[in-house]
C-alpha positions in Angstrom: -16.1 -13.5 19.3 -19.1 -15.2 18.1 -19.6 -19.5 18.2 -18.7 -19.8 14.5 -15.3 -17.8 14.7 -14.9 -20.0 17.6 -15.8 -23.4 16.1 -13.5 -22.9 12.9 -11.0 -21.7 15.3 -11.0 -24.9 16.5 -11.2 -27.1 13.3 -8.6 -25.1 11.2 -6.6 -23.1 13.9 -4.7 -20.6 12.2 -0.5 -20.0 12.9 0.9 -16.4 12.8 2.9 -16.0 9.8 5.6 -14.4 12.0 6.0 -16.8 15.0 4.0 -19.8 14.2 2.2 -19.2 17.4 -1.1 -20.0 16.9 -3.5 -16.8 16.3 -6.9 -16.7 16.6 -8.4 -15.4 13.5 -5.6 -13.6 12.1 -2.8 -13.9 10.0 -0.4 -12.0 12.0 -0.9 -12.6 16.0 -1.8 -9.5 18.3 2.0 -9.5 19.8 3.5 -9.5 16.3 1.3 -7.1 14.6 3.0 -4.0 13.8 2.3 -0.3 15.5 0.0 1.4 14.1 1.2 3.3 10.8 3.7 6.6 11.1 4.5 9.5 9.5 7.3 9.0 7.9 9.7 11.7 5.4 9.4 10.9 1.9 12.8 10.4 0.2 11.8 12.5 -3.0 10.0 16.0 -3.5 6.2 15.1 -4.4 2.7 16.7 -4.0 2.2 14.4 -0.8 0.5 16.1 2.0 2.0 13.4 4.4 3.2 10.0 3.8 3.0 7.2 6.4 4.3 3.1 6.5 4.0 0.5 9.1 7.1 -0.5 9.0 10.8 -1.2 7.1 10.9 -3.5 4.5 14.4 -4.3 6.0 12.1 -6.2 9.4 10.0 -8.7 9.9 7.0 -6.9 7.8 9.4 -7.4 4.6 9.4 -10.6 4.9 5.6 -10.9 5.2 4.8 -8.7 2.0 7.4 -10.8 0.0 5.2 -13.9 1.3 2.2 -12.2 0.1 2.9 -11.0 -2.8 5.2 -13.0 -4.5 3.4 -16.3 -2.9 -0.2 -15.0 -4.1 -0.9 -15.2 -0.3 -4.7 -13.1 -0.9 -5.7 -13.3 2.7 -2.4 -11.9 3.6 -2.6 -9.2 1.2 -6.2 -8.4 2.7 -5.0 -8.5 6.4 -2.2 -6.0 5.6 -4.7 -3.6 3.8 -6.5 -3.7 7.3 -3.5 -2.7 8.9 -2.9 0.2 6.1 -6.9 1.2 6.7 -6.4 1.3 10.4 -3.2 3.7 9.4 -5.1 6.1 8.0 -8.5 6.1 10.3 -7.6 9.7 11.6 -7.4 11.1 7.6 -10.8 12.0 8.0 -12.7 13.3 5.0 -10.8 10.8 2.1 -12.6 11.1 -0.5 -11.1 7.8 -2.2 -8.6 5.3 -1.8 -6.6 4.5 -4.9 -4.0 1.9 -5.5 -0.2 2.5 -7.3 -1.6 1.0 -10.4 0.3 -2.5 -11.3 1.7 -2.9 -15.0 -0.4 -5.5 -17.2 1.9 -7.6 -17.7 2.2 -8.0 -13.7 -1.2 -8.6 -13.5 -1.2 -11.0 -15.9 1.8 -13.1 -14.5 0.3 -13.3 -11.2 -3.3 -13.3 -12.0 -4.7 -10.5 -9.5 -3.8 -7.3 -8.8 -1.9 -6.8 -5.4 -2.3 -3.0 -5.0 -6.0 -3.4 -5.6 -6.2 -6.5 -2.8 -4.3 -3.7 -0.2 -6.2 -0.6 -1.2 -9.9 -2.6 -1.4 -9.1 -3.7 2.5 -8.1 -0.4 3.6 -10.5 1.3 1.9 -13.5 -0.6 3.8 -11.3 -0.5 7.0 -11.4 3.4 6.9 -14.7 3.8 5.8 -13.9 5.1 2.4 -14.8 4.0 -1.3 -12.0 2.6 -3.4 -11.6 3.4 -7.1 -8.5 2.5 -9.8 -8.6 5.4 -12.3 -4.6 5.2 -12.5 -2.7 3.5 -15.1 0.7 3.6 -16.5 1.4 5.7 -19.4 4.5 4.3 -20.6 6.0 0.8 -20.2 8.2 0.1 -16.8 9.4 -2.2 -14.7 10.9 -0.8 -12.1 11.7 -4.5 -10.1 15.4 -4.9 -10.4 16.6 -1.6 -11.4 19.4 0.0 -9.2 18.1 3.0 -6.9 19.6 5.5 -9.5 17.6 4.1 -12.2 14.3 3.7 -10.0 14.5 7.9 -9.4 14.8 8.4 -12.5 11.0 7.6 -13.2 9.2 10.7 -15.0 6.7 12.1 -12.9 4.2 11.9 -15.6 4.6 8.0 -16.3 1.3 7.3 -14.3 -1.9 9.2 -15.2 -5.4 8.9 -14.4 -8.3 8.2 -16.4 -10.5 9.9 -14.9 -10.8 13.5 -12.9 -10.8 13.4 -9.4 -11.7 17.0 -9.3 -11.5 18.3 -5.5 -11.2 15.1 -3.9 -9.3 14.4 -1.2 -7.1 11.4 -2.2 -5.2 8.5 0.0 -3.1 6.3 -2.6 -1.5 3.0 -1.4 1.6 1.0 -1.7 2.7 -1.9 -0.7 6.8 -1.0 -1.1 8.3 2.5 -1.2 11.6 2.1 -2.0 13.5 5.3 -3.8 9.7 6.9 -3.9 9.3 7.2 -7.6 6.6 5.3 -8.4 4.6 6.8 -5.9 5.9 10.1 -6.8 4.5 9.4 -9.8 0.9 8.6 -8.8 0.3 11.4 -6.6 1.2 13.6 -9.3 -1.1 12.0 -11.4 -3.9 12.3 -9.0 -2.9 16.5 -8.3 -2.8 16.3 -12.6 -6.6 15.1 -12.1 -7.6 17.9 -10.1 -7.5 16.1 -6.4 -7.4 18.5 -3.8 -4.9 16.9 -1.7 -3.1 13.7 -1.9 -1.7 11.4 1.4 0.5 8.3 0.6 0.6 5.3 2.6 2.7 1.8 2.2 3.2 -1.6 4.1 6.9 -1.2 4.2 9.4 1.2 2.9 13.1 1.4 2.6 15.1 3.4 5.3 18.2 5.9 4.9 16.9 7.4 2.1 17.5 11.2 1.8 14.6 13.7 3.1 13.7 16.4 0.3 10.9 18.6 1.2 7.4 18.8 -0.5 7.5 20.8 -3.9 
């Protein structure tokens, strides 16, 4: 640890957002920080090669993406695409990192993008170039809706802008909930030509049912 991590350390000592204990340099201590992210089966059939979280948004990490991204907490967002980039360290070969795309008008109301914040981190955690050529095709909002109404998300309501001819894709989430909307995005990644697509999250919902990959 060099002097000045040490000296501002001192002056502005940061707390773990978990425990309040105080944490040197991070936002989540070393005894709180989550395992490293899992496989984990994906609740809808998709063109996912694998898809992997941290951790249940039911826990403790819930709360902390609720805190981030509802309380426009940046550095949080950052430290938890560090996490998400240290997750994927052993996909070797990525090609890109890409981010769920966020509707406008979230955007807008919050005044940054949160799926960018997460993907930027974990993209220069892995090593890997991050790019956002995905964009919604129709409008949604899928905040609020009832599970049943969540699956019910067309496949092809995300596209991409651009191709991704054979690339080798990772796209991030903060929240999988039903899977739909990131259904959605790794279809439109295979629609741009990606070689394969991986999906990773912060958090995601248990006791959903297990359908295999299409």
């Amino acid at each position: 640890m060099g002097f000045n991590r040490v000296l501002l350390d001192a002056l502005f000592p940061l707390s773990c957002v978990l425990c309040a204990h105080p944490s040197s340099g991070a936002l989540i201590c070393h005894k709180c920080r989550p395992v490293p992210a899992r496989p984990v089966p994906f609740p809808l059939r998709s063109p996912l090669m694998e898809y992997r979280s941290l951790g249940t948004y039911e826990g403790d990490l819930g709360r902390v993406v609720r805190c981030a991204k509802y309380g426009r907490n940046l550095a949080l967002l950052d430290e938890l695409g560090r996490l998400l980039g240290q997750g994927m360290m052993d996909w070797s070969g990525a090609d890109l990192i890409v981010p769920v795309p966020a509707p406008l008008s979230r955007r807008l109301i919050r005044g940054f993008d949160h799926g960018f914040r997460l993907a930027r981190a974990a993209a220069i955690e892995a090593g890997a170039p991050v790019a956002t050529p995905l964009q919604w095709s129709v409008s949604v909002r899928q905040v609020g809706k009832t599970a049943a109404s969540r699956r019910m998300l067309d496949a092809s309501a995300i596209r991409s802008r651009t191709s991704l001819a054979g690339m080798d894709i990772v796209v991030v989430d903060d929240v999988v909930t039903t899977g739909a909307t990131l259904r959605a995005a790794a279809s439109a990644v295979v629609a741009a030509g990606a070689r394969t697509v991986r999906g990773i999250s912060v958090v995601h919902v248990e006791g959903k049912r297990f359908c295999t990959r299409e």
